[in-house]
SEDREN-246564 format. One line per 3 residues: number of its first residue (from 0); their letters; for each residue z, y, x of N, C-alpha, C. Coordinates in pm, whole numbers, plus 50000, padded with zeros to 5 digits. Example, Ala and Ser with C-alpha at 12.3 -4.5 7.8 and 13.67 -1.06 7.14 Angstrom:
// residues 2
0) AS) 50780 49431 51319 50780 49550 51230 50780 49670 51320 ~ 50708 49775 51285 50714 49894 51367 50787 50003 51290
// end
This chain:
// residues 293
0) XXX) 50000 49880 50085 50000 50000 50000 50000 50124 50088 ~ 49880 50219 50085 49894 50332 50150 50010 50428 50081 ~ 50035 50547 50208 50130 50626 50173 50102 50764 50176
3) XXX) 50127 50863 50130 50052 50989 50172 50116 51122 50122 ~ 50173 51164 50238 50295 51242 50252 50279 51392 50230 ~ 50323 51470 50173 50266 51627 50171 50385 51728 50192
6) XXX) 50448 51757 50325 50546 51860 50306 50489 51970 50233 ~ 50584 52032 50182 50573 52136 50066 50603 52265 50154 ~ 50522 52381 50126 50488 52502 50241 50485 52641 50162
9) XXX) 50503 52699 50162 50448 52841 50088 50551 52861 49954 ~ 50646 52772 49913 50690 52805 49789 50870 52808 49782 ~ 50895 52902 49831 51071 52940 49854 51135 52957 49690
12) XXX) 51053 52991 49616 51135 52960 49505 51094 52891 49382 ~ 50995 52793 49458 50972 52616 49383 50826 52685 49288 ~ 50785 52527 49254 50676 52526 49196 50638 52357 49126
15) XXX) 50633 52331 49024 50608 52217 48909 50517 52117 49083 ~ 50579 51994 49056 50500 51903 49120 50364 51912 49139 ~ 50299 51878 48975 50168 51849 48940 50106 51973 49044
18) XXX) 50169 52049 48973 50064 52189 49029 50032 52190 49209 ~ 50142 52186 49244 50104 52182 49422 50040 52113 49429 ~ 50033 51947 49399 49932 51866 49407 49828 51871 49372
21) XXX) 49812 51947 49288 49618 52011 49242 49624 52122 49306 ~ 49652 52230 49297 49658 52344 49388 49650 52353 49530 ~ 49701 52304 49558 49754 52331 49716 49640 52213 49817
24) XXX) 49695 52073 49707 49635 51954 49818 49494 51891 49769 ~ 49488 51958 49625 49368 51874 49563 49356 51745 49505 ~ 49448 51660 49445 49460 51565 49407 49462 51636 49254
27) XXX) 49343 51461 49267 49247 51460 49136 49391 51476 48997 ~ 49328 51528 48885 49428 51478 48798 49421 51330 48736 ~ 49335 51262 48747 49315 51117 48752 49395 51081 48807
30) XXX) 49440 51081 48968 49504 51024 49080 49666 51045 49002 ~ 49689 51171 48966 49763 51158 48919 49855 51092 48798 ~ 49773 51125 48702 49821 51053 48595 49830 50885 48614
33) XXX) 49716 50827 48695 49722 50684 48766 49886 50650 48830 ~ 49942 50757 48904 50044 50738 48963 50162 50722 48925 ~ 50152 50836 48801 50294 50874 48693 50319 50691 48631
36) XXX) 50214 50601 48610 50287 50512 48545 50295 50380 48668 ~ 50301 50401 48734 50304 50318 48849 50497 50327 48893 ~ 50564 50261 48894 50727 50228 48946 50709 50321 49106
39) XXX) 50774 50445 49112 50734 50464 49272 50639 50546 49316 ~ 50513 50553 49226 50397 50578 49231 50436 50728 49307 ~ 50477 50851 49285 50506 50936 49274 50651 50978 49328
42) XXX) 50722 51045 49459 50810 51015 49490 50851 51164 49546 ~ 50924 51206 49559 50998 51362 49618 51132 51304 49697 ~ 51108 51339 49847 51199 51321 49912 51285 51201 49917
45) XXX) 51198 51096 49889 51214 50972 49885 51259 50898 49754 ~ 51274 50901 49648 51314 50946 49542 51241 50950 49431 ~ 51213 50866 49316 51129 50851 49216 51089 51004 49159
48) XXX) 50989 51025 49155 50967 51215 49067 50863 51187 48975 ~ 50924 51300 48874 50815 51324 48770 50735 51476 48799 ~ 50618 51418 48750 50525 51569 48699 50602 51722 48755
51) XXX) 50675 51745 48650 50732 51820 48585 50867 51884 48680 ~ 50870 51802 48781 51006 51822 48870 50985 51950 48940 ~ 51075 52041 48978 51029 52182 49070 51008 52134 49216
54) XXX) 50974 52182 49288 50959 52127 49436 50952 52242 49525 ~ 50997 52279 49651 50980 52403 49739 50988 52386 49873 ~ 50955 52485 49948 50989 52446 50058 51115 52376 50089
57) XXX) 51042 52273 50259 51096 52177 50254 51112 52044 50207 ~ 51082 52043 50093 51063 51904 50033 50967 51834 50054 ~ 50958 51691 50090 50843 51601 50143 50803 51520 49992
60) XXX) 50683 51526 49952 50642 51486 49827 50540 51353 49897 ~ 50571 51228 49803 50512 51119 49871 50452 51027 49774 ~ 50306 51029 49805 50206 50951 49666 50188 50772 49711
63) XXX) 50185 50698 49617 50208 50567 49701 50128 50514 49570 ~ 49921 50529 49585 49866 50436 49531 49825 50253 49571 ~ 49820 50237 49484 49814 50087 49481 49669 50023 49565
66) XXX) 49659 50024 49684 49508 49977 49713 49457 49890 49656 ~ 49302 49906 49674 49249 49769 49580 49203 49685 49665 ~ 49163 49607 49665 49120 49440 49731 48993 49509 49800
69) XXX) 48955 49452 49918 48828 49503 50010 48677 49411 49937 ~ 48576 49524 49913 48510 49443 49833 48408 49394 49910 ~ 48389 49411 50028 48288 49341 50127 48370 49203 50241
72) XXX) 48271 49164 50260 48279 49028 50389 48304 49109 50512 ~ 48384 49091 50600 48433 49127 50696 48316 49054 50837 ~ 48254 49096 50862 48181 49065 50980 48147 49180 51104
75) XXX) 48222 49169 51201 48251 49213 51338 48082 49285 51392 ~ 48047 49393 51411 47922 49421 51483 47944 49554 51598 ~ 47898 49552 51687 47892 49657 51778 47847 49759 51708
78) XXX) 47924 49854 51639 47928 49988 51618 47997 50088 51647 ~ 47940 50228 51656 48024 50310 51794 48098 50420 51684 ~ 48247 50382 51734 48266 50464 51635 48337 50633 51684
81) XXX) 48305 50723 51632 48308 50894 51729 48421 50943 51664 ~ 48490 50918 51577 48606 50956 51564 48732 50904 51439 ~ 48811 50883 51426 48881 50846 51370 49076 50897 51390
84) XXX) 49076 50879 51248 49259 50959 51222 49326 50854 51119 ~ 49439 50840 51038 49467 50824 50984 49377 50830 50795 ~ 49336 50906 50829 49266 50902 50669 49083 50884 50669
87) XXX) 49031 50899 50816 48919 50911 50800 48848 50843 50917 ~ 48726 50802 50909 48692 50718 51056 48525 50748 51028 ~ 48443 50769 51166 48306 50845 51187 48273 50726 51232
90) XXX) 48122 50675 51200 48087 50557 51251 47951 50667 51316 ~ 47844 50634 51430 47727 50668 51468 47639 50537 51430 ~ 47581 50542 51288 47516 50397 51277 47379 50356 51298
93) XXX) 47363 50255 51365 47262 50223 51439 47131 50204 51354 ~ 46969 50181 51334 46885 50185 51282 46869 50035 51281 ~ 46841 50012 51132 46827 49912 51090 46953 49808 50981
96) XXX) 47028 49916 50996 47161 49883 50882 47172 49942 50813 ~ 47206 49882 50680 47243 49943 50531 47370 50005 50564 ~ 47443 50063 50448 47601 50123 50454 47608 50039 50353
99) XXX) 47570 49976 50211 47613 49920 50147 47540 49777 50152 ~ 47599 49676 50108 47544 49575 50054 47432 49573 49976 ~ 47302 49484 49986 47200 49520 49827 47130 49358 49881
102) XXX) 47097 49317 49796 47028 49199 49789 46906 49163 49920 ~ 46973 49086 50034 46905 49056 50171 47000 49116 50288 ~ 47105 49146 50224 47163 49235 50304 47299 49256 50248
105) XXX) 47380 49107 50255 47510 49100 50208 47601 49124 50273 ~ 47576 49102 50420 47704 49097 50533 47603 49181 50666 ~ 47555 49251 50683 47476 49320 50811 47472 49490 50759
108) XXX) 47549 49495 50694 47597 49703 50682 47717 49704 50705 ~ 47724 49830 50713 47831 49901 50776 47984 49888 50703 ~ 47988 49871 50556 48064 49840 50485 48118 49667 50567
111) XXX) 48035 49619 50604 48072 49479 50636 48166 49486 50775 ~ 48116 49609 50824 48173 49632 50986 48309 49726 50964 ~ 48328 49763 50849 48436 49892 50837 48569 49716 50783
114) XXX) 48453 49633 50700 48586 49585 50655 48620 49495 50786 ~ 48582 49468 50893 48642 49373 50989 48720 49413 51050 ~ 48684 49602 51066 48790 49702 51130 48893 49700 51085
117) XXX) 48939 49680 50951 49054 49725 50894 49141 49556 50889 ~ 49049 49476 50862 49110 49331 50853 49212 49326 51022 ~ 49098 49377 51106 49184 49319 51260 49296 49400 51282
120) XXX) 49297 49522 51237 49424 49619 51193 49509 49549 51080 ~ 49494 49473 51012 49628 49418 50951 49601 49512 50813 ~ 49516 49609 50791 49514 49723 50666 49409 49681 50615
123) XXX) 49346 49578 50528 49264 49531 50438 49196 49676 50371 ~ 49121 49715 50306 49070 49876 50264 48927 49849 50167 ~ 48878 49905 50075 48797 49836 50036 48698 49984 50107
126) XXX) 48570 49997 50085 48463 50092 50189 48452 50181 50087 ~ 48481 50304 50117 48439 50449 50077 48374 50490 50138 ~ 48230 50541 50141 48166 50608 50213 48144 50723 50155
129) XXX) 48155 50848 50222 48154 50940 50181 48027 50968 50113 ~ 47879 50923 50199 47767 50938 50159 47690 50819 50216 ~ 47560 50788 50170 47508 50725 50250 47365 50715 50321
132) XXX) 47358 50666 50476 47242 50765 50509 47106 50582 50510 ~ 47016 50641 50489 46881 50536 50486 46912 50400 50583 ~ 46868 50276 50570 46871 50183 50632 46856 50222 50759
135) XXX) 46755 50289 50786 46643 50296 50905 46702 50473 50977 ~ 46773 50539 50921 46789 50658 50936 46972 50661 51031 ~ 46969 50725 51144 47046 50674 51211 47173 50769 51187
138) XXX) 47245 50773 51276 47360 50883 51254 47523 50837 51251 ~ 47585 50993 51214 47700 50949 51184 47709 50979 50995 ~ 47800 50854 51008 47870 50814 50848 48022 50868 50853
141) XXX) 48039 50891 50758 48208 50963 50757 48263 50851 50603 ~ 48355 50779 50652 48434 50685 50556 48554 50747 50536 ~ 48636 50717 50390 48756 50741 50427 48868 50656 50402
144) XXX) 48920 50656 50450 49075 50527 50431 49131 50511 50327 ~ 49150 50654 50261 49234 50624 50171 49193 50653 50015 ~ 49251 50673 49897 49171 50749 49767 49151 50885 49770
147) XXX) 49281 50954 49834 49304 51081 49839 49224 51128 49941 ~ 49171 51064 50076 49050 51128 50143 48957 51127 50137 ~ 48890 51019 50038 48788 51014 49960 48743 51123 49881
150) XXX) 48875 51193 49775 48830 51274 49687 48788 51388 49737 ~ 48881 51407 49887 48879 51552 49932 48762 51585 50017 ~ 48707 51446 50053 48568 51470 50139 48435 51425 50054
153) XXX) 48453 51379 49966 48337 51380 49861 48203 51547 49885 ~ 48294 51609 49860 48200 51761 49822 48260 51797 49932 ~ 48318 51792 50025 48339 51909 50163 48272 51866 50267
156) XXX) 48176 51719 50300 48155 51702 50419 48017 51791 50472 ~ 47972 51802 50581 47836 51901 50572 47792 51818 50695 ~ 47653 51807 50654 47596 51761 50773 47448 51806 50832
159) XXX) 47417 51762 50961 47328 51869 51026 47228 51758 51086 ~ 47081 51739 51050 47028 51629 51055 46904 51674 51181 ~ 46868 51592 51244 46736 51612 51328 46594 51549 51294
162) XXX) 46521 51568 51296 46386 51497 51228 46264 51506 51316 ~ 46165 51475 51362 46068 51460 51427 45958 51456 51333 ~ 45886 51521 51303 45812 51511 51192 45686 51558 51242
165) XXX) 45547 51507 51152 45376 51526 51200 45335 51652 51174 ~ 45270 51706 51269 45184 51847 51304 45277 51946 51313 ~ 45211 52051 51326 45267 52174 51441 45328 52233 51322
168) XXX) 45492 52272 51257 45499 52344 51180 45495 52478 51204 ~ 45470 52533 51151 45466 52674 51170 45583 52777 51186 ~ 45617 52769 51097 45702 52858 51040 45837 52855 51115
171) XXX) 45910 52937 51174 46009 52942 51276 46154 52857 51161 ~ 46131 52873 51043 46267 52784 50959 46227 52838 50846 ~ 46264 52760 50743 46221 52804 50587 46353 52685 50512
174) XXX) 46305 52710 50391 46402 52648 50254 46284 52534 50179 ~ 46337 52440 50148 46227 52392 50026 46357 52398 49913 ~ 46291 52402 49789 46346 52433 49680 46254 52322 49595
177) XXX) 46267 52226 49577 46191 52131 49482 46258 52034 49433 ~ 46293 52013 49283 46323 51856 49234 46252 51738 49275 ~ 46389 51619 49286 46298 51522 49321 46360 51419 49199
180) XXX) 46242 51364 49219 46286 51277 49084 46257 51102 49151 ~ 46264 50996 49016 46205 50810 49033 46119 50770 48971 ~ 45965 50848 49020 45860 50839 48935 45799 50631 48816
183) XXX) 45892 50578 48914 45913 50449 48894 46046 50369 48915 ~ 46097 50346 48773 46270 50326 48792 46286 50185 48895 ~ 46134 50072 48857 46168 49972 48957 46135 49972 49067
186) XXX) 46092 50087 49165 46097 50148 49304 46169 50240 49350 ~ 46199 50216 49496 46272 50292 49560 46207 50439 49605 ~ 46107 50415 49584 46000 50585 49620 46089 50658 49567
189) XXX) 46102 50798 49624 46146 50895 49533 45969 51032 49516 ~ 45988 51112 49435 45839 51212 49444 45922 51363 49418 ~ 45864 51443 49428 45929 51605 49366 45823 51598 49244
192) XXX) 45921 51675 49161 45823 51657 49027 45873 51701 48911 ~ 45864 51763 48816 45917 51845 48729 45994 51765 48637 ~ 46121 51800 48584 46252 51708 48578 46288 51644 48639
195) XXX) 46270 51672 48799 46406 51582 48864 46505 51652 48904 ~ 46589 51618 48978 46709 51670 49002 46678 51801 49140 ~ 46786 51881 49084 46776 52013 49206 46782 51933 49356
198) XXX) 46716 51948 49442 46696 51911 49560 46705 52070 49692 ~ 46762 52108 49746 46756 52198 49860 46764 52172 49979 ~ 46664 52164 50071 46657 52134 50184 46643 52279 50300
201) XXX) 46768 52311 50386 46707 52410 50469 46633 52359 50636 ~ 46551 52454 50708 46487 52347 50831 46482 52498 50889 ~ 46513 52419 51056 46453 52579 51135 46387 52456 51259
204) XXX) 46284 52498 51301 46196 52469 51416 46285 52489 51538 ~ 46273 52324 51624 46329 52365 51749 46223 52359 51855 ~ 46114 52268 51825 46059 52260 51908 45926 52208 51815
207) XXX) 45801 52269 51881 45652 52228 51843 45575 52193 51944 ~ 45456 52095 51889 45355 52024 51999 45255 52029 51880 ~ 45162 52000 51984 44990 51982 51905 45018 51886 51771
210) XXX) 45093 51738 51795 45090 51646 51678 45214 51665 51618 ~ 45273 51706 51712 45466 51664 51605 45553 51794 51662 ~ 45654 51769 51560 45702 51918 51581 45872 51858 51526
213) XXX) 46019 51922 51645 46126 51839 51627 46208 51985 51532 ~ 46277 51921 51430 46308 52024 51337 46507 52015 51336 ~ 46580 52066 51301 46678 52096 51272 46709 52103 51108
216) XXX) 46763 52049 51040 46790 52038 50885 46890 52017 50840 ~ 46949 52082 50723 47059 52046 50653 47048 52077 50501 ~ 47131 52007 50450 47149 51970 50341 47210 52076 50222
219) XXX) 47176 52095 50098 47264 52158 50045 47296 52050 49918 ~ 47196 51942 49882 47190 51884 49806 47179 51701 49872 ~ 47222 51629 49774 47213 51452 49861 47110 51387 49851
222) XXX) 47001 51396 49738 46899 51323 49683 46870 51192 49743 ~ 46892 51098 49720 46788 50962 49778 46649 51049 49854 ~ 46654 50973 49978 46509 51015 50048 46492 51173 50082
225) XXX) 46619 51264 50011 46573 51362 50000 46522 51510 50152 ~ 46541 51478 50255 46448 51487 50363 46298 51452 50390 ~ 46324 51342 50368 46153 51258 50377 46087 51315 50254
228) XXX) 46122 51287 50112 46022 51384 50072 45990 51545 50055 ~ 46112 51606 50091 46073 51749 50071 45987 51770 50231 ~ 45997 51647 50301 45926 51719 50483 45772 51656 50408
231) XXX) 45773 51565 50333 45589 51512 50316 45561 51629 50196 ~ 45625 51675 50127 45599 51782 49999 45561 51881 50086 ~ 45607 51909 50204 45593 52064 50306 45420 51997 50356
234) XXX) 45390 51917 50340 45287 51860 50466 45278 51791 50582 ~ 45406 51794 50621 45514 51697 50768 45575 51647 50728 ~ 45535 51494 50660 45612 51343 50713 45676 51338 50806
237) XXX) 45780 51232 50810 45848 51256 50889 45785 51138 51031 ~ 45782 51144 51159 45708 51026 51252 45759 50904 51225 ~ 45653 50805 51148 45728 50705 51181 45781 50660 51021
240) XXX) 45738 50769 50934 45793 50728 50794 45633 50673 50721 ~ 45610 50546 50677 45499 50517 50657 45517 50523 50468 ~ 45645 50499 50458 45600 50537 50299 45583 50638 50213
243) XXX) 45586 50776 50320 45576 50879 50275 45458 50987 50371 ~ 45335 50884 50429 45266 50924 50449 45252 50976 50629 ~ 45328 50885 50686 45416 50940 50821 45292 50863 50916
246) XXX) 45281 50912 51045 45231 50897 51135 45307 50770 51214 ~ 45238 50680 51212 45334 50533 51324 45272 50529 51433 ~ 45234 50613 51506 45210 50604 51642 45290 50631 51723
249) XXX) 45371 50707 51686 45529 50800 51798 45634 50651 51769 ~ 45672 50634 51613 45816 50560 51606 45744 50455 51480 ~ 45846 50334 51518 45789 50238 51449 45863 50251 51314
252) XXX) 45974 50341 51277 46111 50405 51186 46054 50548 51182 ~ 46132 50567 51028 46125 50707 51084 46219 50790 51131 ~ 46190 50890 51174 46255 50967 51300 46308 50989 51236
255) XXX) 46469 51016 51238 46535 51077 51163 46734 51062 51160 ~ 46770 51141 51245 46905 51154 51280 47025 51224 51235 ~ 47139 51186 51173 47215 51296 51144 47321 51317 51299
258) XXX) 47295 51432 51319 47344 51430 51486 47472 51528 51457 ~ 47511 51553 51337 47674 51629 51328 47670 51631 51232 ~ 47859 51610 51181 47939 51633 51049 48038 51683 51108
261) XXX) 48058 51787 50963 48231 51874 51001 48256 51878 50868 ~ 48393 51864 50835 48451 51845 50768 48584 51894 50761 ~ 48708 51926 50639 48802 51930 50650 48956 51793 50663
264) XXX) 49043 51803 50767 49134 51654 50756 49152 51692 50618 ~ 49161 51561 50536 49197 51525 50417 49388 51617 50415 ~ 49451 51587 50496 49619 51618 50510 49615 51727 50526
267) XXX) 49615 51774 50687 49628 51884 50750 49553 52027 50698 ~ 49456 52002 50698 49316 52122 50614 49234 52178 50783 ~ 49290 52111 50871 49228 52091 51009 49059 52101 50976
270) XXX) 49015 52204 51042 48810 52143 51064 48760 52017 51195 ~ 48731 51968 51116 48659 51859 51225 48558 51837 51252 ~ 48475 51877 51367 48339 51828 51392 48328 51742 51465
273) XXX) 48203 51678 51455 48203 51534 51541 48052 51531 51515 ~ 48020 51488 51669 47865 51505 51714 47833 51378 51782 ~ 47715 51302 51724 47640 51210 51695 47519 51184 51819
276) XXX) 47548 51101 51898 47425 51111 52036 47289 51024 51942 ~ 47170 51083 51965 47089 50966 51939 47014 50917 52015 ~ 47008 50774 51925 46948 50653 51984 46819 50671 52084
279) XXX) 46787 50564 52179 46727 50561 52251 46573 50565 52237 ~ 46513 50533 52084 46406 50528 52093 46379 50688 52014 ~ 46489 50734 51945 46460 50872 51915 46400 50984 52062
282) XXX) 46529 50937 52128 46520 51028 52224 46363 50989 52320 ~ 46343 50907 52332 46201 50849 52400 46056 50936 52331 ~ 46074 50882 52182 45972 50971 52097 45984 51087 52173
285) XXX) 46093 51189 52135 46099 51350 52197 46004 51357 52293 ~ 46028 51317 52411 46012 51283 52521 45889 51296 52549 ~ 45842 51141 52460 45653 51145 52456 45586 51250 52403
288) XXX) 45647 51305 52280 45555 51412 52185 45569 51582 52261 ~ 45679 51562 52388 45713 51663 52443 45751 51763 52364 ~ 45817 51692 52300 45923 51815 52203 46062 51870 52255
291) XX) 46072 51970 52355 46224 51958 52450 46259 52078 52377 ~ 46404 52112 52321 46471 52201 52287 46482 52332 52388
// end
């Protein structure tokens, strides 16, 4: 059973439980009400508490949800992992692994490698991933340990992606602004296309060549695919992406790296960045297409 402790800061002449805990730390009111009927669930200074109890500086307020059973196979793989705390752990995941399980691919993702981590630690955990990045698309993944770092890194994580993509772009950095939608519910394609979902992609040019050009990108939105198609909607596939029209002469994958996440600690409200080396055949492509920063 995880534990998750919150000294109480800022309030000398008290303040309702509930409230600091949504206020202050961000716990869901779900999490909560989950807790209130739990024996324990909910604790002040060691000490059964309700809702409703005052709390102030000084007082250590202590949430004690019930973990659930790990829902993946535990199988051991060389993955590098760039940082890890108590509530949160950065994997850099290699090309050619899922993050989740899907049919061909029960025990060879990352979920399979997070649960062997936690099994050989003695802390069973079932896999939260904050997000998840393409089979083939490399990077760092940000998991979190617990429910409560889950909720808090859901919408706060930000990440900063690299891409290698076909012909000379022009434009020193721009925005795409296009929905993308599932022009076919029993394919994985995604298309931009009127009623799909808001999609925002920003890009600034780091480097251009005659065929390929290495870009800088981030996210404002998650979309499935949603890089690869707003870079083939621009006219630049990404190298190496063949289902979206990509050039396979540079990379036999497509190019495509998340090389930093920052984030806030789930506890502390600490910023954390953590930077992502990439793989060897990314960096080779560069190399060949003479794309140097």
């Amino acid at each position: 059973m995880e534990k998750i402790e919150f000294p109480v800061k800022g309030y000398p002449e008290g303040i309702r439980l509930e409230q600091y805990l949504r206020r202050e730390k961000g716990v869901s009111l779900r999490m909560i009400r989950t807790l209130k009927h739990h024996e324990m669930g909910i604790q002040l200074n060691g000490a059964h508490a309700r809702t409703i109890d005052l709390v102030k500086d000084g007082d250590v307020i202590a949430l004690m949800p019930e973990e659930q059973a790990p829902e993946f196979i535990p199988r051991a793989a060389e993955v590098e992992v760039l940082y890890e705390d108590d509530s949160v752990v950065v994997f850099n995941k290699p090309a050619g692994m899922p993050c989740h399980p899907s049919k061909g691919h029960m025990e060879d993702t990352l979920a399979n490698v997070f649960a062997a981590r936690c099994a050989a630690e003695g802390a069973p955990r079932p896999f939260r991933g904050v997000y998840r990045l393409d089979k083939n698309t490399t990077g760092a993944v940000v998991a979190a340990k617990t429910q409560y770092a889950a909720g808090r890194l859901m919408h706060g994580t930000s990440k900063v992606y690299t891409a290698i993509v076909c012909g000379a772009v022009q434009e020193a950095a721009g925005t795409v602004v296009a929905p993308i939608l599932q022009p076919d519910p029993g394919l994985t394609l995604r298309a931009v296309g009127e009623g799909g979902q808001p999609a925002v992609t920003h890009y600034e040019v780091l480097s251009r060549g005659k065929k390929y050009s290495l870009l800088r990108l981030r996210l404002e939105t998650g979309r499935t695919h949603q890089i690869r198609v707003h870079m083939a909607y621009l006219g630049h596939p990404l190298a190496g992406d063949e289902w979206y029209g990509g050039d396979m002469g540079l990379m036999t994958r497509h190019a495509l790296h998340c090389g930093e996440v920052s984030f806030l600690q789930p506890q502390t409200g600490e910023l954390v960045k953590v930077t992502a080396g990439a793989p060897e055949d990314f960096r080779k492509a560069v190399e060949v297409a003479c794309l140097y920063e």
